[in-house]
C-alpha positions in Angstrom: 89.2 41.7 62.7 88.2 37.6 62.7 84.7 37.5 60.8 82.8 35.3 63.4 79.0 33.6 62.6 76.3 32.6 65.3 76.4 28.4 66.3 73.6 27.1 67.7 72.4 23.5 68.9 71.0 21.1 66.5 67.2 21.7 68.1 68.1 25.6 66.9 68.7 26.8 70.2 71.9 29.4 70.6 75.3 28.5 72.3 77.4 30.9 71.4 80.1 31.9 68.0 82.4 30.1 65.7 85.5 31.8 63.8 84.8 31.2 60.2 88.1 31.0 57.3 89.3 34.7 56.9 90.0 33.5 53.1 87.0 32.5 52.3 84.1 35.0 54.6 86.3 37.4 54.9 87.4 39.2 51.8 86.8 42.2 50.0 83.6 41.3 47.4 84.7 41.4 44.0 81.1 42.9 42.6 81.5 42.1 38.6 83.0 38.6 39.2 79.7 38.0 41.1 77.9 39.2 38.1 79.7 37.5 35.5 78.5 34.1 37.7 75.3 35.0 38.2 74.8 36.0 34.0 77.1 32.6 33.4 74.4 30.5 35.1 71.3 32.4 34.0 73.1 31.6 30.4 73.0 28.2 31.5 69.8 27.7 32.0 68.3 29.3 28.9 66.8 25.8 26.8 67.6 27.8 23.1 64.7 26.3 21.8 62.8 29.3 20.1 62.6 29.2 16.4 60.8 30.8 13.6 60.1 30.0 9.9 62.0 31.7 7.4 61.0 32.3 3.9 61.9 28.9 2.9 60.0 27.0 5.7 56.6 28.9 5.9 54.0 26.8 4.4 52.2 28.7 1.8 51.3 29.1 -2.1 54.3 29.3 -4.4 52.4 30.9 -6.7 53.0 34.7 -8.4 50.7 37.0 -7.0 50.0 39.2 -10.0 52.0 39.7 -13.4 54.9 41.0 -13.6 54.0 44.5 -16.3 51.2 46.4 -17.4 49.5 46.8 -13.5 51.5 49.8 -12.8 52.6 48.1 -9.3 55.8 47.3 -8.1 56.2 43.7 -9.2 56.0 40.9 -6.1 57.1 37.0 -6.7 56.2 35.4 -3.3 53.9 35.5 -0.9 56.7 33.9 1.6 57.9 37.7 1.6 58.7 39.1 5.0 56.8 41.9 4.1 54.1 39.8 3.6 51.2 38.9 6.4 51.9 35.3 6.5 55.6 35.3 5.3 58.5 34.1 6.8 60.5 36.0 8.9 63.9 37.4 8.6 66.7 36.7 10.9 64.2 34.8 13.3 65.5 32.9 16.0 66.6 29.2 15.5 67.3 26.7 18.1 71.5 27.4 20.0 72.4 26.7 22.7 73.5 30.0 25.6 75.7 27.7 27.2 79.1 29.4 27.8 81.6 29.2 30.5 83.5 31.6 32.9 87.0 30.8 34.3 87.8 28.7 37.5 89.3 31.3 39.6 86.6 34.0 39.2 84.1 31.3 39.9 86.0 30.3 42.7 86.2 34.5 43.5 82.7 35.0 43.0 81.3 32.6 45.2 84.1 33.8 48.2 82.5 37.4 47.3 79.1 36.3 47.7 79.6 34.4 51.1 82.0 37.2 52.4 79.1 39.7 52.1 76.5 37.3 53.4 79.1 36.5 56.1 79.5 40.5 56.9 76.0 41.2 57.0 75.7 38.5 60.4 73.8 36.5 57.7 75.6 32.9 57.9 74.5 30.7 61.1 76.0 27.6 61.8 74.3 24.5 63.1 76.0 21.9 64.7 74.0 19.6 63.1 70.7 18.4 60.9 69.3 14.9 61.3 65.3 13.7 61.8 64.5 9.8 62.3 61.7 10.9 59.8 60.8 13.3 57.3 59.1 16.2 59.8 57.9 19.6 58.7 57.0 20.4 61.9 60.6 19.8 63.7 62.0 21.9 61.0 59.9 24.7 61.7 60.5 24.7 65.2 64.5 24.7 64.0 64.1 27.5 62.4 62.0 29.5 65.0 64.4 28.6 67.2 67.2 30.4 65.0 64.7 33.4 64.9 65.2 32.9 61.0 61.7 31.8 60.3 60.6 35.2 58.5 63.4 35.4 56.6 64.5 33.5 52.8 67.1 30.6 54.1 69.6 28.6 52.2 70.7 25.0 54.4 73.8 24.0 53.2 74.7 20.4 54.5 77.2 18.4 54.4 76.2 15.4 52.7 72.3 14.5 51.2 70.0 13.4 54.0 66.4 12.2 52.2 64.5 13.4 55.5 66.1 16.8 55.9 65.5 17.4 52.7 61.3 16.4 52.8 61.2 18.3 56.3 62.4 21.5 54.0 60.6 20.6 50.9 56.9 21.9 52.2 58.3 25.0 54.1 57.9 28.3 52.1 61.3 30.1 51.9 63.5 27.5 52.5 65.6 25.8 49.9 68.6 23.3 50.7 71.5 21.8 49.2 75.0 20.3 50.0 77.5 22.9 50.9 80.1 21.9 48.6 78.0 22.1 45.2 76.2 25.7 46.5 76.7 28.4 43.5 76.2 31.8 43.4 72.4 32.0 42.2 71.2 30.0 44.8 72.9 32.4 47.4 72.0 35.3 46.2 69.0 34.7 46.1 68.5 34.0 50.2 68.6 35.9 52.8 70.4 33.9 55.4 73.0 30.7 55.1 72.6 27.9 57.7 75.7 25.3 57.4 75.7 22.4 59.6 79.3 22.3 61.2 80.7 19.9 59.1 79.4 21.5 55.8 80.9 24.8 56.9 84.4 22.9 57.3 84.0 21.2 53.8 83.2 24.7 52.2 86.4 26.4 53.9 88.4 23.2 52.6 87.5 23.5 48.9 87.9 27.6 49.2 90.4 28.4 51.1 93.9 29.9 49.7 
């Protein structure tokens, strides 16, 4: 069965469907490859900067704390202890880095997964195009209620960086935008619904296709 997506006029207004890549919207989602994206670019964004003082670091007196026989107490060296208020701590946390990598082809899987389920759900619109003369919130609201999309969490996925499109989106709560051709998993997970401009759509089933 040909997995098919609404396409509507650039002022949002409906005209009818397009046929989108069987390859690429119309597989059978691959769950864990998803998952190993998603954790892959969560990884990626961790800054590894937390770090504690060990023994050796922690700035405090050197000096012994009481003498060694004749208190009847265990005896104790440092204060820089770990068992000490004020020590160092053990196996603390030093700056790393998370960064790690998964293979090409399960990225490449994952993200067909992800857009094949969005695709299945009726959640990827097409547009045949987005262009403003000027930055204009308003116009892009009246795009989106158009769509009927204007409640829901949208991804636009263009096909090349347009500075107005992008400030018309900027204000609008719920709406984040990108080029379709550097999309990732996170970001489409995290939406409800994909709008592609017509010519992004073709540039997505070019890279993806098998």
């Amino acid at each position: 069965m040909p997995v098919v997506a609404k396409l509507f006029n650039s002022d949002g207004t409906e005209q009818g469907q397009i046929d989108l890549e069987e390859s690429v919207f119309g597989i059978s989602a691959n769950a864990h490859a998803m998952y190993e994206a998603e954790k892959m670019y969560r990884a990626n964004q961790r800054q590894g900067t937390a770090s504690a003082q060990t023994r050796s670091e922690v700035s405090y007196t050197g000096k012994k704390m009481f003498r060694q026989k004749g208190l009847g107490r265990a005896r104790m060296g440092s204060r820089r202890s770990p068992v000490r208020i004020g020590g160092g701590r053990a196996h603390g946390p030093k700056p790393r880095s998370y960064r790690y990598e998964i293979p090409k082809k399960v990225r490449r899987l994952a993200l067909k997964s992800v857009l094949s389920t969005r695709a299945q759900s009726g959640s990827v619109l097409v547009i045949e195009s987005l262009e403003f003369d000027a930055p204009k919130t308003r116009q892009m609201v009246s795009v989106l209620s158009n769509m009927n999309v204007r409640d829901r969490k949208c991804l636009v996925l263009m096909d090349r960086s347009d500075d107005a499109v992008y400030k018309s989106c900027r204000n609008i709560v719920d709406v984040d935008i990108n080029v379709a051709t550097d999309t990732h998993v996170h970001e489409i997970l995290r939406s409800d619904c994909l709008i592609f401009t017509r010519e992004g759509l073709k540039q997505v089933e070019e890279a993806l296709k098998s």
